[in-house]
N, C-alpha and C positions, 0 to 999 in steps of 0.2 A: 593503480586501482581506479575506476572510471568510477560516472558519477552512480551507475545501478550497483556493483560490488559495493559503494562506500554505503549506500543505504541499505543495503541487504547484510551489510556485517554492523551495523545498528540498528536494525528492525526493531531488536528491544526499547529502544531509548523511546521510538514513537506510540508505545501502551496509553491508551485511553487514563482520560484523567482519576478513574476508579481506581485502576489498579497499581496508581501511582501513591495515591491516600492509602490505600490498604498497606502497601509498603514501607509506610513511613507511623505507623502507628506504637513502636518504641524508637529512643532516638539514638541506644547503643547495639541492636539487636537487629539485623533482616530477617525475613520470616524464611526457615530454611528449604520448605516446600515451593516455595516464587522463586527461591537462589535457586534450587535443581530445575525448575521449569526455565529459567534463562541456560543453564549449561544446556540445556538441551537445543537453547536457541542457537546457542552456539556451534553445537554440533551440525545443526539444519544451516546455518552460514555456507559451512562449504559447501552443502547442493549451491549456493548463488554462483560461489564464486567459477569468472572464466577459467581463471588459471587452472583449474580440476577437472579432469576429462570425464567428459560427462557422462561416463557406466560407472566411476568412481562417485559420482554427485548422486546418481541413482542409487548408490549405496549408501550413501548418508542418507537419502531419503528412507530407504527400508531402515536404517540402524534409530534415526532420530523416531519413529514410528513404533519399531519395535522398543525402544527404550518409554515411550508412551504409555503403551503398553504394561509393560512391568510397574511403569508407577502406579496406575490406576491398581493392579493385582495389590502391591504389595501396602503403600502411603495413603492411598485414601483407603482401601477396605481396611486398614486400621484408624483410620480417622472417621470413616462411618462408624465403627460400632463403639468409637469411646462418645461420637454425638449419641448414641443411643444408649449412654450408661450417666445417670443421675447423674451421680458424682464427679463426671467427668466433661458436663454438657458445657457448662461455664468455665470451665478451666483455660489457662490464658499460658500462651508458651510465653518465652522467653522476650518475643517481640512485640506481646500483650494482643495479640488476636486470640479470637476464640476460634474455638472448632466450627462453628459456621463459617463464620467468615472467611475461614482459610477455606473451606470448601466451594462460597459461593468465588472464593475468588479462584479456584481453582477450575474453576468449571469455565470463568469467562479465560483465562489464561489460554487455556488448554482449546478453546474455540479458537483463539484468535493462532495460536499455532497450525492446529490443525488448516484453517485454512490458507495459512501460510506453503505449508505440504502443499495443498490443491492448485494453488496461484504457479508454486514451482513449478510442479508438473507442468502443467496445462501452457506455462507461459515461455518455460525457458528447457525445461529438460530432454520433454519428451520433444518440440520441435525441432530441438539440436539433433535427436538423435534420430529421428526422420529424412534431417540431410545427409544421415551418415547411412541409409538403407535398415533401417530399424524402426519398425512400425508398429504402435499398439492399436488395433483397428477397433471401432465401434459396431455395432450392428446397423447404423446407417450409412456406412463407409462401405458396406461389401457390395462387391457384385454378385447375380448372379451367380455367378460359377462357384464366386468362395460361399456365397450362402448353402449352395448344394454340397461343397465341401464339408461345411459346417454339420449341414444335418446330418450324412452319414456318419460323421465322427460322433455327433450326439446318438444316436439311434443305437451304435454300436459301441461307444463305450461309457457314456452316459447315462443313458436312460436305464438300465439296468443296474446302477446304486444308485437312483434316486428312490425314494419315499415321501412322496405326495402327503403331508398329516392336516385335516381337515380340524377345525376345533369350533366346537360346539360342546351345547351339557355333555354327550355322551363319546365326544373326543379333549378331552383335557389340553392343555396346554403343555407340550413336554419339558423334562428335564433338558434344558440345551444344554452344551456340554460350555464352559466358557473358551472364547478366543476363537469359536467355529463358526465359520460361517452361515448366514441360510439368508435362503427371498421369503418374504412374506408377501404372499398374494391377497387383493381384494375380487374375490368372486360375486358373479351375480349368475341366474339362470339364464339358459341361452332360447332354453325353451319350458313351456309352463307343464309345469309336473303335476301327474296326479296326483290323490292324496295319500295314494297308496307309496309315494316314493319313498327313497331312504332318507332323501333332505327331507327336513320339516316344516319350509317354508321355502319363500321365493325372496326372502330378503337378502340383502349382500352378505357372502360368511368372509370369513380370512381361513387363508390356510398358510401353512409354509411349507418349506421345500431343502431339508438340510444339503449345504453344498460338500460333496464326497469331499471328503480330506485324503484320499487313495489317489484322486487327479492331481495331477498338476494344476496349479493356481492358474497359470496363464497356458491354454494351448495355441502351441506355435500352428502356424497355416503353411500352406503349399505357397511358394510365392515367387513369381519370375521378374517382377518390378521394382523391389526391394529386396535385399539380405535376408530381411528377418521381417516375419511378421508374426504379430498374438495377440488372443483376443481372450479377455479375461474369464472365466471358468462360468463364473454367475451370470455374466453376460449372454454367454450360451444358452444357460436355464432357461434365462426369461425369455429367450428366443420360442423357443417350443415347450412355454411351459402349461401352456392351452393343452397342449396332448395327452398331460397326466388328469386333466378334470374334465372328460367329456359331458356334454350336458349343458357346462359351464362356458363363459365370456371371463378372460381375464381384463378385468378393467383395469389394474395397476399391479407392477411386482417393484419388488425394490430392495434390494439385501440388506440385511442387516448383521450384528451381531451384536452379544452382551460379552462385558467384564466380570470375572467373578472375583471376589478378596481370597487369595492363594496363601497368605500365610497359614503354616500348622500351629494349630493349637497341643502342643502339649507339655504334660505335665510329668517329665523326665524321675522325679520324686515319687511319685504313685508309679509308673513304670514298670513292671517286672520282666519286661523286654524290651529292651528300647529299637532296639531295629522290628522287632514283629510293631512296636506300638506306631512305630511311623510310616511301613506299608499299610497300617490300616488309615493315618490318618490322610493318606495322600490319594485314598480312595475317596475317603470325602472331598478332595481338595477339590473335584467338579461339580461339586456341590452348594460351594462357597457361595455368600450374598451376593447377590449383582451390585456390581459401581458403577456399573457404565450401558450405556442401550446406542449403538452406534448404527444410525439408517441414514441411508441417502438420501440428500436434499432434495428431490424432487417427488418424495412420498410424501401423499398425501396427510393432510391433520388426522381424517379421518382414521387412516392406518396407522400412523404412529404416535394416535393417542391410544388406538385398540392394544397393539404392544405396551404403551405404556404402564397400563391399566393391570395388563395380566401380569406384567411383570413387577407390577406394584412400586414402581419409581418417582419420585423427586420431580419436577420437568427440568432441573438445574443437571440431571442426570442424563437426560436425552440430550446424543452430540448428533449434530447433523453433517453429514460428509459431503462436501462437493465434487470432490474428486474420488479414488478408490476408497472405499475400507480396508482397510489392515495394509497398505502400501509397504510393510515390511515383508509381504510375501514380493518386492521384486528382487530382494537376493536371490530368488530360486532362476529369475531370470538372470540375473548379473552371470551365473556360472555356465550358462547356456550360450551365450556372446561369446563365438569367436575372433574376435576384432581386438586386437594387441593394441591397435593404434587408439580406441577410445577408451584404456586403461592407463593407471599409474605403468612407471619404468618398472620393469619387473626388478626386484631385490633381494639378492639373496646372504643370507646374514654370512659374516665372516667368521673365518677357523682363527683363535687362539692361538696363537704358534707358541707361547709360551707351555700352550699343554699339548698342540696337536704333534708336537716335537719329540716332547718329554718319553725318556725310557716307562715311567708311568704317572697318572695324572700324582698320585701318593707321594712319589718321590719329588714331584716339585712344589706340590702344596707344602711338602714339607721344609722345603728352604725357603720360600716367603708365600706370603699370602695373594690370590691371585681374586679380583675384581671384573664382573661380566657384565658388559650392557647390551642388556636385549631390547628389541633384537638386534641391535648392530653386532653384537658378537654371540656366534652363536649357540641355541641352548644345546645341542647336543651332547658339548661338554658334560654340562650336568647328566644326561643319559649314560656316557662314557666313562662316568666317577661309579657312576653305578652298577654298570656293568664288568667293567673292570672287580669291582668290588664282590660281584656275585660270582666269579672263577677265581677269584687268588684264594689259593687254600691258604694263606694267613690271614685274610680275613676273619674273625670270630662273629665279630657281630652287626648288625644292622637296625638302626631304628631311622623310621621316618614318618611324619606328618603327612597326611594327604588331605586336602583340603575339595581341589575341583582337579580335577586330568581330562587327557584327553578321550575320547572313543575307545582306541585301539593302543592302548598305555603303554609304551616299553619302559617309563617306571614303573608298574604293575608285572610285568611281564620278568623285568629284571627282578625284581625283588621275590617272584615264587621261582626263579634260578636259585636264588641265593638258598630258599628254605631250602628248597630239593636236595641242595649239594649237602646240605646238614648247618649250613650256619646258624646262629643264632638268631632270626629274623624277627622284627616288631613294627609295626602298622598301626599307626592310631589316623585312622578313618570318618572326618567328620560326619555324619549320618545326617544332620542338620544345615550341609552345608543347601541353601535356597535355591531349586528348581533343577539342583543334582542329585537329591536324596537318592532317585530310583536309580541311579547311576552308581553311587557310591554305595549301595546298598549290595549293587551283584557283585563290586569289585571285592566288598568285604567279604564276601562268601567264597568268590572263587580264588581269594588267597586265603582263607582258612583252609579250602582244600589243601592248598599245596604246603599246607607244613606252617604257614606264618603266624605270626601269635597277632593275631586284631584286637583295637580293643578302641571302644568310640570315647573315649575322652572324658571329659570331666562333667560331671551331673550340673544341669543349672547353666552352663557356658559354653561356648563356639567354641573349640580351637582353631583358630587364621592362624597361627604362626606358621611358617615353614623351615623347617630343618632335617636337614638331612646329616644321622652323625653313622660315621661309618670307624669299627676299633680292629685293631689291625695288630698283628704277632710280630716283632722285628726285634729279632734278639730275644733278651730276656725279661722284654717289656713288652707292654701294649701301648700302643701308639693310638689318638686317637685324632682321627679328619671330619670337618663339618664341614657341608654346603649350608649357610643360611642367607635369606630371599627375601624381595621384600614382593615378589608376587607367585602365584601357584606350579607346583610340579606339572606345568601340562605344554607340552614340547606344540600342541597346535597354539593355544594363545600365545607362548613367548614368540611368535613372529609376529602377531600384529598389538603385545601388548609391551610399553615400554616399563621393563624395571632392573635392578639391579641385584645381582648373587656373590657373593664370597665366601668363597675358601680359606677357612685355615688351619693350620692344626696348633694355634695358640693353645698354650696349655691352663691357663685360665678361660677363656669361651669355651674352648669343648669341654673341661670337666663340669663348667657351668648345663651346657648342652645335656650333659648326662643325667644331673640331678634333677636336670627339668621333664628329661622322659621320665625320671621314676616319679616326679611327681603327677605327669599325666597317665601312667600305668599304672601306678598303687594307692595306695592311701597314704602317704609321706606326705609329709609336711614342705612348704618350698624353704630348703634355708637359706642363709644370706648368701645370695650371689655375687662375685666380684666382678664380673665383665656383664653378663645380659639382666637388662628391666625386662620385668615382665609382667604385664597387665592380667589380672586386675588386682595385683599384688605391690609391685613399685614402680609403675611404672607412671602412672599419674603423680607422685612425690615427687619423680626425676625429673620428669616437665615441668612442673611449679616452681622445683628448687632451680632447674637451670634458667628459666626464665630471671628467677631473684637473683640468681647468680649477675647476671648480665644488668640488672639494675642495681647493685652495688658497686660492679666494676664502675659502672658511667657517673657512678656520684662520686666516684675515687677519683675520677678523671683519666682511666686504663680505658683499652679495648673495650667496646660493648659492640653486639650485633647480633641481631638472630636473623639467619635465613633458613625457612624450609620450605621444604616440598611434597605435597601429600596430593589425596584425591577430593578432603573434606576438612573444611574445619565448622565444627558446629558445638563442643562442651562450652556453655555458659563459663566454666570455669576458667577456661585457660584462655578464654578471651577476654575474661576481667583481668586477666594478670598480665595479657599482655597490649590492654590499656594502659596502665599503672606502668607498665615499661614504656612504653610509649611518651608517657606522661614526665615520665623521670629522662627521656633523651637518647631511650635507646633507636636506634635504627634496624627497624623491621622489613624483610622482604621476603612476602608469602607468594608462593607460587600452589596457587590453589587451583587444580583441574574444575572440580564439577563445585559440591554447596561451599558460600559461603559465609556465617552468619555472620562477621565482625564486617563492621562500617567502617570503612577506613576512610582517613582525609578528613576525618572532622575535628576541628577548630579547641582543643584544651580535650581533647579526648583519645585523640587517633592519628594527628597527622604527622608523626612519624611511623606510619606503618602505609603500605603500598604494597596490593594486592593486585598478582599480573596471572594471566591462564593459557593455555597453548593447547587448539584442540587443529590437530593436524592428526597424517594417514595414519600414526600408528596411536594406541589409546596410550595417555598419560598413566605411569599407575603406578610410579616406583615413593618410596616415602621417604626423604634425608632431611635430615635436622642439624643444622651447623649452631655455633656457641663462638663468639671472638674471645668470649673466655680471658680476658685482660690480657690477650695478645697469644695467647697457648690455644690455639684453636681446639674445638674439639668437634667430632663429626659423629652421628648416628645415623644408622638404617633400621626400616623397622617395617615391618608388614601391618601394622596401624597408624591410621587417620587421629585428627584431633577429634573422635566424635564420642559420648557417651556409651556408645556399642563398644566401643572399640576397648576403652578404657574401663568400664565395668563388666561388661557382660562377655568376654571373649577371653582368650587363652593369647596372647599376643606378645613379641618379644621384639626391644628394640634391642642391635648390637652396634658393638665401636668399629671406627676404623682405625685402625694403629698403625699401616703402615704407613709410612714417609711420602711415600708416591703414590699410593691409592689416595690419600688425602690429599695431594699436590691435581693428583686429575679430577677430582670431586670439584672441589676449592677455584682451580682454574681454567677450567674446560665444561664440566658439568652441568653447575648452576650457572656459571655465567651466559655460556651459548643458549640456553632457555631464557635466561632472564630477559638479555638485549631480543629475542625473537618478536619481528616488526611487520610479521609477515601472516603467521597463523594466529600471532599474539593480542591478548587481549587485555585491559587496564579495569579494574573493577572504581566505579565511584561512587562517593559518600551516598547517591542517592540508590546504590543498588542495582545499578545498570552497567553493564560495559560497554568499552568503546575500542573498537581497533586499533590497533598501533599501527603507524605508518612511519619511515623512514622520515627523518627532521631532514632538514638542509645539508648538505652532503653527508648526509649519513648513509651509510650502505646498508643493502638489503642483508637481513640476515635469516633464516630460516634456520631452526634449532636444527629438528629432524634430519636433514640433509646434509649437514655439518657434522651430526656423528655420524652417519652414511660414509661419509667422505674421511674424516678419522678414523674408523674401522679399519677400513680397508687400508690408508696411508700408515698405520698402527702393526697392521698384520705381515705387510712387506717387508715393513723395516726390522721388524723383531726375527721374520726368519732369517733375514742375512746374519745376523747377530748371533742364532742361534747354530750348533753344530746338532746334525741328526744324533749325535749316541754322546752322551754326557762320559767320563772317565768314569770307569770301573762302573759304568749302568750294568745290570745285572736283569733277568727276569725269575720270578718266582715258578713260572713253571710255564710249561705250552701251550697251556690253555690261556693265560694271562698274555702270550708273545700273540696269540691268534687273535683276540679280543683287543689289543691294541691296534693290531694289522687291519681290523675288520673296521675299527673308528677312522682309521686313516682312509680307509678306503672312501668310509660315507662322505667324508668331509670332501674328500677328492670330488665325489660327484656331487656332490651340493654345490661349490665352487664353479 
């Protein structure tokens, strides 16, 4: 790492001395909202870094951007409106800031990122990729020829969705939609109007100019000197935006946009339709309060106090941009680059031979339990359990969780196979899951058509869990197989998101499995479960107790140790408890993705705990929980975080791992090749900052990500030599079931 990478993957540690005091304002607690504004720093790291080919670094700039983005919609428009509630003005979290302060400090955080974005760009991104024929041009950069280029493209597909809106008494200020674009123009007259005119005076007005969201963000240009060139959408506008206000001198344009708070408010209780009440409330969702007023630095006080004023804002609330607004629109260009060479190594996740093999995935779940890391191993499998499942006429029944999917779902798609065929099919459909409701909404409609019994879940709570249980006729029994997860049914994210699925047909977890659909389909009570916790029922007990667990063993003088790995750790709770472990000698080691509020490293509090993070090409997201357990290991997965959502207000299950060798690769492959990662990895310390990890003195380079890459694959070769194509006496249930396994074989084949 050179001496610009080593300062670009600490850019945090250098915050102005404000935001270093605001951080330190309790002395067991970080303020959770600075902890996620650093993961995001984290995430904007890799735009520095060389080693990232720079259409990959332009994609962390769109992702760290768009992630911006969401937080402004979702954490501060909840933290605006508790400032504007009495009762809640003064209230002090966990780290003892108030609601101001997290805000004024959120506002300077959030600048000093932001211009981080613009320095990338402007200093490292976009010039690298200038020498590779990729060009973002200016409107002082054209020539001629591209200027006249330019206009006919405007004239002809531009100017006819624009809408010029003038605001004055008798033109209002419109409803902007949030997260859209527009220029705001300052007008003067070009020439002196009678008094008869439609203006009513001769002083400067403002108008704006919303930018069509039907364009593309960046239109690419004709270009024989470079590969690629493109010149961004608004830039265009304000080229000829004189031609929509004849009359008029445009003295200044300059794009802008507002944030609006996107959480729904509702009240599931009062409800007499919960899907009709959340199409409506998602109609108000563009209507939500502004949090954010984002214009380019080079507009005038004059213009972006006149916005501020109509938009009735804060000035802690006006971000000023030097570089693009909304920079998450260059994903639209990242997929328009055809240049292989300024991409990651393309990767394609590996086949299972333990299942791609198997006469069917059933018959092998059923002799041991089968463990999937995605995406090093690929999710199809999971499509292929289900598919499989929707043609074997011994199938009876189906129930699964759907949380988020993909577009074009072939769990969706399997699963109204299954009603079709006559199975017994059941879908509980979160309606509430954030920024897929309208998504999740048609999927529940268009499997009601086909026969599936939907049903959104439990009044008051999210269901996150994921499980898929599938009961099966063999003999004179019902057999029954689970997939549970610890991230979403949705076959686009499990490529680029990392988590963990398993299979088994334990007869304690799945009839666990079972009790738990009827309790998210009926009105049943949960009773005691033997294998799965389940939030917001037991599952907070069974982290407290295993915590206490591990602080008896260490005063026995047995095994104590907790390692885990999540996306958050943020309940006050179970970070006092695992003080107190700490305290007592256990040895801690959190592998925390994005917030995290426990201080670790300090002095009769914490310094047996060491908090490490790993934000490389695919997103961290899987959740395992280890126990030394006075030398009996034990291991959990669990599609919940350490966070208050997670553990009170959601539908969440953590499960075990029993087998012998799923525990053996968890245990010594797993957490450890993360842990040692010195490459993408990062050291969280007492004062709230991280710091890169770098290989010590001969220590070798390790890279998690790539190591399972590399495992997959050396995993997948080895097991097929091992395995034989047809197990003894394998058998199929019918044609349809021999056709649907031939058809998984096939995909895999061309994935491969």
């Amino acid at each position: 790492m050179n001496d610009f990478e080593r300062r670009a993957s600490t850019m945090d540690v250098s915050r102005s001395s404000t935001m270093g005091s605001r951080s330190t304002h309790s002395p067991d607690f970080l303020n959770r909202e600075i902890s996620w504004l650093r993961f995001n720093q984290r995430v904007l790291a890799l735009a520095e870094r060389r080693v990232v080919p720079p259409l990959e670094r332009l994609k962390f700039v769109a992702i760290a951007s768009a992630n911006l983005d969401e937080f402004f919609m979702v954490r501060v428009g909840s933290l605006e409106r508790q400032l504007h509630r009495q009762d809640r003005r003064d209230h002090r979290a966990s780290d003892g800031m108030t609601q101001a302060e997290v805000l004024q400090a959120i506002s300077e955080f959030t600048t000093s990122i932001s211009n981080d974005i613009a320095r990338i760009l402007s200093e490292r991104i976009l010039p690298e990729l200038r020498t590779h024929g990729v060009e973002f041009a200016k409107p002082h950069q054209l020539t001629p020829a591209q200027i006249e280029e330019i206009r006919t493209y405007y004239v002809r597909e531009v100017q006819p969705c624009l809408t010029p809106i003038a605001i004055d008494p008798t033109h209002p200020f419109p409803q902007l939609r949030g997260g859209t674009l527009n220029v705001a123009l300052g007008l003067t007259a070009s020439i002196k109007r009678p008094r008869s005119s439609f203006h009513p005076s001769d002083s400067p007005q403002l108008a704006i100019v919303p930018v069509p969201s039907v364009l593309p963000r960046f239109v690419r240009l004709q270009a024989n000197d470079v590969r690629y060139r493109f010149m961004a959408l608004e830039d265009v506008i304000c080229m000829f935006a004189e031609a929509l206000f004849p009359g008029n001198t445009v003295r200044e344009a300059s794009p802008f946009r507002v944030t609006r708070a996107s959480d729904l408010d509702i009240s599931e209780e009062e409800a007499s339709n919960l899907l009709s009440t959340i199409e409506d409330e998602l109609r108000r969702r563009d209507r939500g309060e502004i949090v954010r007023l984002e214009i380019g630095h080079r507009a005038s006080e004059l213009l972006a106090g006149h916005l501020r004023q109509l938009l009735d804002l804060e000035p802690r609330q006006v971000h000023r941009q030097v570089s693009f607004i909304a920079p998450s629109a260059f994903r639209g260009v990242y997929s328009q680059i055809a240049l292989p060479e300024l991409r990651d190594t393309p990767f394609t996740p590996v086949s299972s031979a333990q299942l791609l093999y198997a006469p069917t995935i059933f018959r092998t779940v059923a002799e041991r339990d089968i463990l999937l890391h995605h995406p090093y191993e690929s999710f199809r499998h999971v499509v292929d359990f289900l598919d499989q499942a929707a043609v074997d006429p011994n199938v009876v029944a189906i129930k699964q969780t759907l949380y988020r999917t993909s577009g074009d779902s072939p769990i969706v798609k399997a699963l109204a196979r299954a009603a079709e065929a006559g199975k017994q099919v059941t879908a509980l459909i979160e309606l509430k899951a954030r920024f897929d409701e309208a998504a999740n909404i048609a999927w529940a409609r268009a499997l009601e058509q086909s026969g599936v019994h939907v049903v959104y879940g439990v009044v008051g709570l999210k269901t996150h869990c994921k499980i898929l249980l599938v009961i099966r006729r063999e003999g004179d029994e019902l057999k029954r197989y689970v997939h549970l997860g610890t991230g979403n049914y949705n076959p686009s994210t499990a490529r680029l998101y990392t988590d963990l699925g398993l299979f088994t047909s334990n007869d304690e977890i799945t009839w666990d499995a079972l009790l738990l659909f009827n309790v998210l389909t009926g009105y049943a009570e949960l009773p005691e479960l033997k294998r799965l916790k389940v939030a917001p029922f037991t599952l907070r007990e069974f982290f407290l107790a295993a915590i206490h667990r591990e602080v008896e063993h260490a005063r026995a003088g047995r095994p104590a140790g907790i390692k885990a790995k999540m996306n958050a750790l943020v309940d006050p709770e179970i970070i006092r408890n695992l003080y107190r472990a700490s305290r007592a000698g256990v040895k801690i080691d959190l592998m925390i993705r994005g917030i995290c509020c426990l201080r670790p490293k300090v002095q009769g509090l914490s310094e047996n705990i060491t908090v490490r993070s790993v934000v490389d090409r695919f997103l961290e997201h899987a959740r395992i929980f280890w126990w030394a357990n006075g030398g009996e290991d034990e291991i959990y997965l669990s599609s919940a975080d350490w966070m208050p959502r997670n553990i009170h207000r959601r539908i969440e299950v953590a499960f075990p791992v029993l087998d012998p060798d799923i525990k053996r690769r968890i245990m010594e492959e797993i957490l450890p090749f993360e842990w040692a990662d010195n490459y993408f990895g990062w050291e969280l310390g007492a004062d709230g900052h991280y710091t890169a990890r770098e290989p010590g003195p001969g220590e070798a380079i390790t890279r998690a990500q790539v190591k399972f890459m590399d495992l997959a694959k050396t995993r997948s070769k080895t097991t097929r030599t091992t395995l034989r194509p047809e197990l003894p006496g394998a058998s199929f249930p019918s044609p349809a079931l021999r056709a649907a396994r031939a058809h998984a074989r096939r995909r895999h084949e061309d994935e491969t």
